[in-house]
ZAMARGU-142713 format. One record per atom (N, C-alpha, C, O): y, x negated, z negated; atom name; residue in three letters. Coordinates in steps of 0.02 Angstrom, whole numbers, plus 32768, in hexadecimal, padded with zeros to 4 digits. Example, Ala and Ser with C-alpha at 12.3 -4.5 7.8 and 13.67 -1.06 7.14 Angstrom:
2
@y 7EE4&x 7D6C&z 7E7A&a N&r ALA;
@y 7F1F&x 7D99&z 7E7A&a CA&r ALA;
@y 7F5B&x 7D6C&z 7E7A&a C&r ALA;
@y 7F5A&x 7D38&z 7E59&a O&r ALA;
@y 7F90&x 7D7E&z 7E9E&a N&r SER;
@y 7FCB&x 7D54&z 7E9B&a CA&r SER;
@y 8002&x 7D7B&z 7E76&a C&r SER;
@y 8039&x 7D62&z 7E6E&a O&r SER;
//
This chain:
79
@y 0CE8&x D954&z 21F0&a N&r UNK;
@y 0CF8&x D999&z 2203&a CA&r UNK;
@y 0D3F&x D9AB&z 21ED&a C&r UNK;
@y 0D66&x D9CA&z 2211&a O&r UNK;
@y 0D4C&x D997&z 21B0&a N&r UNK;
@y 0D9D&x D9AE&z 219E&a CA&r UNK;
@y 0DCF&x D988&z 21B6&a C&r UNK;
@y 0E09&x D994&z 21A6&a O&r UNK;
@y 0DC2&x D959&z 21DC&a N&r UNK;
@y 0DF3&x D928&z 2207&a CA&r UNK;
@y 0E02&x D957&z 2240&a C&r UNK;
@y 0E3D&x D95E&z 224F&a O&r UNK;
@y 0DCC&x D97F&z 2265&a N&r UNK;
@y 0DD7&x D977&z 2299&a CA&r UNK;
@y 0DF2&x D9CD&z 228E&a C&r UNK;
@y 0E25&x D9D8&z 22AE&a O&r UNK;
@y 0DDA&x DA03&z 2269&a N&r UNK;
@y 0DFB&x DA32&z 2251&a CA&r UNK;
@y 0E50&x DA2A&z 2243&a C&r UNK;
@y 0E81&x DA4C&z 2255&a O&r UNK;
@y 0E4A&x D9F5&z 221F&a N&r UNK;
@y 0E8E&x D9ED&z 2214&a CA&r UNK;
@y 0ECA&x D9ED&z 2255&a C&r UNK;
@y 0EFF&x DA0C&z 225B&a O&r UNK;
@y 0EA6&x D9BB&z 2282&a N&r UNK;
@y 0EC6&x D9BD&z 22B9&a CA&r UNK;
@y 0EC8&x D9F8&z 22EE&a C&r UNK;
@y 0EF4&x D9FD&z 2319&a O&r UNK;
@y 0E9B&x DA1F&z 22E7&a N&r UNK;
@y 0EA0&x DA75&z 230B&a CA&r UNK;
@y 0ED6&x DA94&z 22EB&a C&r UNK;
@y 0F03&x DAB0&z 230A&a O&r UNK;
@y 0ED4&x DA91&z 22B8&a N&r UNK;
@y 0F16&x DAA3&z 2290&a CA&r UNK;
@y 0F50&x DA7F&z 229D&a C&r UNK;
@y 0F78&x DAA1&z 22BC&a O&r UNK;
@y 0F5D&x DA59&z 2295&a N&r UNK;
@y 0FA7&x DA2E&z 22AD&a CA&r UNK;
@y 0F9B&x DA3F&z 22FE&a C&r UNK;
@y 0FA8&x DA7B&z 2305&a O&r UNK;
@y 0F90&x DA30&z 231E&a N&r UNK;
@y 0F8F&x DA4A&z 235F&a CA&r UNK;
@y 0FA6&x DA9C&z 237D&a C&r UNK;
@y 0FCF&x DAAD&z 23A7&a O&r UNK;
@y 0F77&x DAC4&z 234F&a N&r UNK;
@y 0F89&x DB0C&z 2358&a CA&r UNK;
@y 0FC1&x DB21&z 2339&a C&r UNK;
@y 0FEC&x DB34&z 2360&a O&r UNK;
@y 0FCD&x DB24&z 2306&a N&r UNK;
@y 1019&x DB20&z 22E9&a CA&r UNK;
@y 104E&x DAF3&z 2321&a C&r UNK;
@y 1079&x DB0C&z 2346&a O&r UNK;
@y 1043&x DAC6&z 231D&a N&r UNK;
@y 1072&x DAA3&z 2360&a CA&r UNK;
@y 10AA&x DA8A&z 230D&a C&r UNK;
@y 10E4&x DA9B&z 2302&a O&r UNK;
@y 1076&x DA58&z 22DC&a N&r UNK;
@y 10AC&x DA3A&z 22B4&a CA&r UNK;
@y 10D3&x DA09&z 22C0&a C&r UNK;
@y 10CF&x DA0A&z 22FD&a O&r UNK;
@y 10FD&x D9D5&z 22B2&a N&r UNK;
@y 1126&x D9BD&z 22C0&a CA&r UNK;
@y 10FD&x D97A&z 2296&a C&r UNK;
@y 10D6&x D981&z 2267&a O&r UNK;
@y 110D&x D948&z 22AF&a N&r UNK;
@y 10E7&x D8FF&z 228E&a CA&r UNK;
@y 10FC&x D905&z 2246&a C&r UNK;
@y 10D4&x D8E2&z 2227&a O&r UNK;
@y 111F&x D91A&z 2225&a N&r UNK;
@y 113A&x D911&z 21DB&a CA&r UNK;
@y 1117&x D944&z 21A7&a C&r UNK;
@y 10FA&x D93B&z 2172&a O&r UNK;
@y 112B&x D98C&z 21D6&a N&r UNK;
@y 10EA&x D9B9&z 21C1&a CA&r UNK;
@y 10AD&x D9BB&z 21AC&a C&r UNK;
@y 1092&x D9CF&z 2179&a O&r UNK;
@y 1092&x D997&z 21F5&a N&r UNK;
@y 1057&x D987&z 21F4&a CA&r UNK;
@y 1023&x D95A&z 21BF&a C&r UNK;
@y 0FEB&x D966&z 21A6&a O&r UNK;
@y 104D&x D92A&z 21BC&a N&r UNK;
@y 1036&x D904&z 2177&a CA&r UNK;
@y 1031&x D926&z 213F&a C&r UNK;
@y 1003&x D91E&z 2116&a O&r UNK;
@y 106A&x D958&z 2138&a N&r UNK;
@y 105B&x D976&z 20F1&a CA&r UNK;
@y 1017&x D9A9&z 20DF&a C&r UNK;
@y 1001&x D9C0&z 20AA&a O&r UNK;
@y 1007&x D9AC&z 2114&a N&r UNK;
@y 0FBD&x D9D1&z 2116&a CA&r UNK;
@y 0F81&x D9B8&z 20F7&a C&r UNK;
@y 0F5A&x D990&z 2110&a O&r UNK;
@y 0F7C&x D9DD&z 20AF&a N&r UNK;
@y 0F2F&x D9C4&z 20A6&a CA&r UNK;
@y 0F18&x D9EB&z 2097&a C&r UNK;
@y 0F37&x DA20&z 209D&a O&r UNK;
@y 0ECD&x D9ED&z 2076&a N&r UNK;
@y 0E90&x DA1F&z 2074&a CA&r UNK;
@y 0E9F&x DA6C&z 2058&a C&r UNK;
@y 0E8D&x DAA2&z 2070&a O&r UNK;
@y 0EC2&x DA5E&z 2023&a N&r UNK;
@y 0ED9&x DA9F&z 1FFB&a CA&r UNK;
@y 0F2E&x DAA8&z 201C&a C&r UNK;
@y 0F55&x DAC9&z 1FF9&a O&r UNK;
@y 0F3C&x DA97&z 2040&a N&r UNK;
@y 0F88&x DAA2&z 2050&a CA&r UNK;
@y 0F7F&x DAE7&z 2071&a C&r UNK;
@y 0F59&x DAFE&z 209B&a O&r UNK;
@y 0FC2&x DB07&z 2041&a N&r UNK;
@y 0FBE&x DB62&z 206E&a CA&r UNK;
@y 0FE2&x DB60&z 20AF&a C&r UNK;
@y 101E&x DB56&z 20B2&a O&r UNK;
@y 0FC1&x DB69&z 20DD&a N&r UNK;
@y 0FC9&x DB5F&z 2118&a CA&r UNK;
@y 0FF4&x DBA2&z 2146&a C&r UNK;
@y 1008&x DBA3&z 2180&a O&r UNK;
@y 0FF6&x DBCA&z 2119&a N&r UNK;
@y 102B&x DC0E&z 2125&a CA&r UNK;
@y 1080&x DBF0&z 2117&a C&r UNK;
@y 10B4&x DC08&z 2130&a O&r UNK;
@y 107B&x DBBF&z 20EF&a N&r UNK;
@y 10B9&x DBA7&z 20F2&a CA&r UNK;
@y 10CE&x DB77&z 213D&a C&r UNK;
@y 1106&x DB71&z 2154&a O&r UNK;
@y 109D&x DB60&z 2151&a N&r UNK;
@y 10B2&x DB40&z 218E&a CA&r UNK;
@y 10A7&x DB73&z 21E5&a C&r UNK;
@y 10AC&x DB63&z 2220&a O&r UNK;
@y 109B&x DBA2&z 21CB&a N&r UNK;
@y 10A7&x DBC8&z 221C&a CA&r UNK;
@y 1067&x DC01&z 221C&a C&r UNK;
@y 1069&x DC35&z 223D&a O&r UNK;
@y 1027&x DBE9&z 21EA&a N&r UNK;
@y 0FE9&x DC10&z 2206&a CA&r UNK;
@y 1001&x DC5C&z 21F8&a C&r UNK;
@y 101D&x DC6F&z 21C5&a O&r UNK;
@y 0FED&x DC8A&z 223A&a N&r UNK;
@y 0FE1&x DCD2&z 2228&a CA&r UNK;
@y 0FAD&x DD02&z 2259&a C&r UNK;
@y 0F85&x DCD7&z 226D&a O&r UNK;
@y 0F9B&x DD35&z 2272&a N&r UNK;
@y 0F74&x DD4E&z 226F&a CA&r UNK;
@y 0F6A&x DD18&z 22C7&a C&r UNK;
@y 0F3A&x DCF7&z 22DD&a O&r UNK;
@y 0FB0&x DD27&z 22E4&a N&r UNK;
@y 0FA0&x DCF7&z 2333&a CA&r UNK;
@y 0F88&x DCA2&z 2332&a C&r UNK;
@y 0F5B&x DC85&z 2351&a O&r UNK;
@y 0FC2&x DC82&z 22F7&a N&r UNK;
@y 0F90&x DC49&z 22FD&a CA&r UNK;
@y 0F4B&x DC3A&z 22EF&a C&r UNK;
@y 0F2B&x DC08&z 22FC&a O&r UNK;
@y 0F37&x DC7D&z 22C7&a N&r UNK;
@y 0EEC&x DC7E&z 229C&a CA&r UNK;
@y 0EBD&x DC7D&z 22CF&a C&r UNK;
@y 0E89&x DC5D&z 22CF&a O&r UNK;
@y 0EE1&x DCB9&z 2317&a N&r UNK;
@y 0E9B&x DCAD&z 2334&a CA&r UNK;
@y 0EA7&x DC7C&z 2369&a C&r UNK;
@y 0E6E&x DC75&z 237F&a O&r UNK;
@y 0EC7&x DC5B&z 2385&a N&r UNK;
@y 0ED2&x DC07&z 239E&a CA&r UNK;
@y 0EA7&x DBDF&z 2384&a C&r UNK;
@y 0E7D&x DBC0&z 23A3&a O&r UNK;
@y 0EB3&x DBDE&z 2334&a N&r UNK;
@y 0E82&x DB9B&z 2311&a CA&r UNK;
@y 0E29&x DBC2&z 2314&a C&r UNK;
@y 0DF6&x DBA0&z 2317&a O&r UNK;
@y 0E2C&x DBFD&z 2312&a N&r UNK;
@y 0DF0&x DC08&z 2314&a CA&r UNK;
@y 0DBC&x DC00&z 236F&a C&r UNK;
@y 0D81&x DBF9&z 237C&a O&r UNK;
@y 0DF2&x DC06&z 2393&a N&r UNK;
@y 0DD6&x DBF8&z 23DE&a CA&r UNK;
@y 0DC5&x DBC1&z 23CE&a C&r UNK;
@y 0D89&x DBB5&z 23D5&a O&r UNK;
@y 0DEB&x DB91&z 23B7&a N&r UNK;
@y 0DF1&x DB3A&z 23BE&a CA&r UNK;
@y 0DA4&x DB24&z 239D&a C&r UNK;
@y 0D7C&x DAFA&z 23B2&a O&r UNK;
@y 0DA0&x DB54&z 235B&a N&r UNK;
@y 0D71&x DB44&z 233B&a CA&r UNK;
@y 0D30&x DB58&z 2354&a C&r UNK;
@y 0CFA&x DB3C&z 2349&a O&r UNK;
@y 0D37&x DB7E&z 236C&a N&r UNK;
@y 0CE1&x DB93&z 2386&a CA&r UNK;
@y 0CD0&x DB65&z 23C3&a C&r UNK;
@y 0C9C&x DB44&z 23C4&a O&r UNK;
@y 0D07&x DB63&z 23FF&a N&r UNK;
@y 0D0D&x DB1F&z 2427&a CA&r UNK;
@y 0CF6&x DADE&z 240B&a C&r UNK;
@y 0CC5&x DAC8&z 242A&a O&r UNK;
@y 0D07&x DABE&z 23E2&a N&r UNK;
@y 0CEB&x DA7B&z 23CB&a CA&r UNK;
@y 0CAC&x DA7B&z 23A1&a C&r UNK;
@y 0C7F&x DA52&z 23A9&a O&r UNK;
@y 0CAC&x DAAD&z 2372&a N&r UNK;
@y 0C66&x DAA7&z 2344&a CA&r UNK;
@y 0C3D&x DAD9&z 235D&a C&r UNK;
@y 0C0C&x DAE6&z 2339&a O&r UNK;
@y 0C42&x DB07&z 23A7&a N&r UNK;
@y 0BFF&x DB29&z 23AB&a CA&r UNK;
@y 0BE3&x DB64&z 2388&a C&r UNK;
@y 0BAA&x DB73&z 2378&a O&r UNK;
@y 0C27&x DB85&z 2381&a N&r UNK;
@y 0C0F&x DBB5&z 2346&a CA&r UNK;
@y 0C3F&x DBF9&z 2366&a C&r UNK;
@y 0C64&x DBFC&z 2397&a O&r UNK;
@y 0C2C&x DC27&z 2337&a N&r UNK;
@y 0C40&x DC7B&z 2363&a CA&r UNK;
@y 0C42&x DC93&z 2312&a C&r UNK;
@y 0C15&x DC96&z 22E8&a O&r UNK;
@y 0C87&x DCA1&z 2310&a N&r UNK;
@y 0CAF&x DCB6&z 22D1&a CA&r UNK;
@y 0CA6&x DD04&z 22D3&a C&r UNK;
@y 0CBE&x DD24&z 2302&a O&r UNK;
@y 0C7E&x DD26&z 2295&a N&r UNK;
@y 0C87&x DD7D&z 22A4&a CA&r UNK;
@y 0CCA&x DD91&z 229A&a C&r UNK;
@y 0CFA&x DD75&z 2280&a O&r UNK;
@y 0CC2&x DDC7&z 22B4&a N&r UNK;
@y 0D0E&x DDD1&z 22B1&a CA&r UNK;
@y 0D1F&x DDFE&z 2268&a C&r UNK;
@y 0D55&x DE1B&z 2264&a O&r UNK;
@y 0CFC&x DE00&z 2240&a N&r UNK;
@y 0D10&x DE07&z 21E5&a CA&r UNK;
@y 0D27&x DDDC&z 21D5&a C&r UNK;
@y 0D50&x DDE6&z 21A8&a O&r UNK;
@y 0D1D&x DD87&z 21F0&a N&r UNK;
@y 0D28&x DD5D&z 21DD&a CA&r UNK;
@y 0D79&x DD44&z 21F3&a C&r UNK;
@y 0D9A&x DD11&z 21E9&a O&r UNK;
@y 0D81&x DD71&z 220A&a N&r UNK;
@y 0DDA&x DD5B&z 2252&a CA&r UNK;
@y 0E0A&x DD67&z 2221&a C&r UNK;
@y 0E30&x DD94&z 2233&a O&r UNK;
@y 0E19&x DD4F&z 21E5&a N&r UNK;
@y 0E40&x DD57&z 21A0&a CA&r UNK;
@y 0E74&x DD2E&z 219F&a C&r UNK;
@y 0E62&x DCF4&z 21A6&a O&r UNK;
@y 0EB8&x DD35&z 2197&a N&r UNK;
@y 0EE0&x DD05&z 2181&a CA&r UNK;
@y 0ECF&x DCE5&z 2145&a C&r UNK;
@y 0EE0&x DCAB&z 213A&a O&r UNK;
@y 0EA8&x DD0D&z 2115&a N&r UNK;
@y 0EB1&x DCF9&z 20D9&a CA&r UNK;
@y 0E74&x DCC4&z 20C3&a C&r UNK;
@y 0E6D&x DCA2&z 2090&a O&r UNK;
@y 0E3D&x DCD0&z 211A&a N&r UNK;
@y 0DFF&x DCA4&z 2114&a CA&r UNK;
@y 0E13&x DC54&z 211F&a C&r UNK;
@y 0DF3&x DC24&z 210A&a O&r UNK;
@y 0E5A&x DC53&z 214B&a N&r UNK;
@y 0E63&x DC1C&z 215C&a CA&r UNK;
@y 0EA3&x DBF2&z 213E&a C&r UNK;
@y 0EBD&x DBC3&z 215B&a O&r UNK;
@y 0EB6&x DC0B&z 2100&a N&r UNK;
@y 0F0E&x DBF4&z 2102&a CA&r UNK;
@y 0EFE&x DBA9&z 20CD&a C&r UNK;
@y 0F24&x DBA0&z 209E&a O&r UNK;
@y 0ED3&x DB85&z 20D8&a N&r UNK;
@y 0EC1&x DB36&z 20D1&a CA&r UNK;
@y 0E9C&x DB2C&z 20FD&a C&r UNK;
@y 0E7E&x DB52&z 2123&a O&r UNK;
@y 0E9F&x DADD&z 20F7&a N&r UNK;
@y 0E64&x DAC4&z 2114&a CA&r UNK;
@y 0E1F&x DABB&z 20FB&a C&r UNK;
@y 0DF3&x DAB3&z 2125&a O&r UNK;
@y 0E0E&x DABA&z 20B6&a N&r UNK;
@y 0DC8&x DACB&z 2085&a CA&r UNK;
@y 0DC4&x DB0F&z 209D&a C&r UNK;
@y 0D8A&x DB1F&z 20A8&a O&r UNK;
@y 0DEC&x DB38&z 20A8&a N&r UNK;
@y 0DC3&x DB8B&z 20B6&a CA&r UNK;
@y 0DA7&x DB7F&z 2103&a C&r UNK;
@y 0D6B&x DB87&z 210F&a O&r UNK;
@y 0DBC&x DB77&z 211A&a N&r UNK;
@y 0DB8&x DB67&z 2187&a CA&r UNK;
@y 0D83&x DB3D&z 217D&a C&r UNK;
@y 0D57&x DB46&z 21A7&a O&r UNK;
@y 0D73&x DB04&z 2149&a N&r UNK;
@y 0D2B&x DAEA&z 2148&a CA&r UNK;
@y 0CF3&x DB06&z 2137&a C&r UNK;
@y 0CBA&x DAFB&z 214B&a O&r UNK;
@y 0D0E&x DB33&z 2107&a N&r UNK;
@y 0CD5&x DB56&z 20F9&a CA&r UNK;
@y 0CB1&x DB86&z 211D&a C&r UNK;
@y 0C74&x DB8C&z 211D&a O&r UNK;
@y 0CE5&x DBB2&z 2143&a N&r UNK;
@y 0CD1&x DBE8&z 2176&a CA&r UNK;
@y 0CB1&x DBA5&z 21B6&a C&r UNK;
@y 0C79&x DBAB&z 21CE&a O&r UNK;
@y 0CC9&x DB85&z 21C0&a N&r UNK;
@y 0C97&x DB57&z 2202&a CA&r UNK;
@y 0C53&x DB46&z 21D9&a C&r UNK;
@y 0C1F&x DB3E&z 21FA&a O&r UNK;
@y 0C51&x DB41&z 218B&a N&r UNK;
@y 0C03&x DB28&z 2182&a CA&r UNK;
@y 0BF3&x DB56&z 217C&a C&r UNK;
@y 0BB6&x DB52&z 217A&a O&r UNK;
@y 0C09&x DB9C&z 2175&a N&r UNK;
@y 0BE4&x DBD3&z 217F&a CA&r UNK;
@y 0BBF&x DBE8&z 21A7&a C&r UNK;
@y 0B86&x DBFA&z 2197&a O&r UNK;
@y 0BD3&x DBEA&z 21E0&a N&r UNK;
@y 0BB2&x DBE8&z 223B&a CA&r UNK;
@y 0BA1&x DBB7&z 2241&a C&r UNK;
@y 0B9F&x DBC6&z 227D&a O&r UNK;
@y 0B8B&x DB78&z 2240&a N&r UNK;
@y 0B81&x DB56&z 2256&a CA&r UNK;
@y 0B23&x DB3F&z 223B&a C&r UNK;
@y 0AF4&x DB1C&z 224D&a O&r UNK;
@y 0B39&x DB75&z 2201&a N&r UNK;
@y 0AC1&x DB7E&z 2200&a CA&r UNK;
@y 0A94&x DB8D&z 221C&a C&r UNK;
@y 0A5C&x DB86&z 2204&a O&r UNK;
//
């Protein structure tokens, strides 16, 4: 699941191959581009692949600015 999260993210940001690598679980992801528009991009992407319908309390920059937080809100919905 965090592989493929990861890659919704490099994708939606639109990082650059060098960027991209530097991305890992706890990386603050507000430093590489995320804000309230890319937030809800990765969140279309995300309900698209894992099947899930994000409330919209949940539509937070601050829910998503890693990739351990964006996992957690998908295992949230996903019970």
């Amino acid at each position: 699941m965090e592989d493929k999260i990861k890659e919704i993210v490099i994708s939606v940001l639109e990082l650059a191959e060098d960027d991209a690598k530097q991305i890992e679980e706890d990386t603050d992801l507000l430093e590489y581009g995320l804000d309230s528009m890319t937030c809800v991009g990765v969140v279309v992407s995300l309900e698209e692949e894992f099947g899930i319908t994000v409330d919209e309390e949940d539509l937070l920059v601050e829910n998503m600015s890693t990739i351990s937080k964006i996992k957690e809100l998908v295992e949230k919905y996903e019970d």
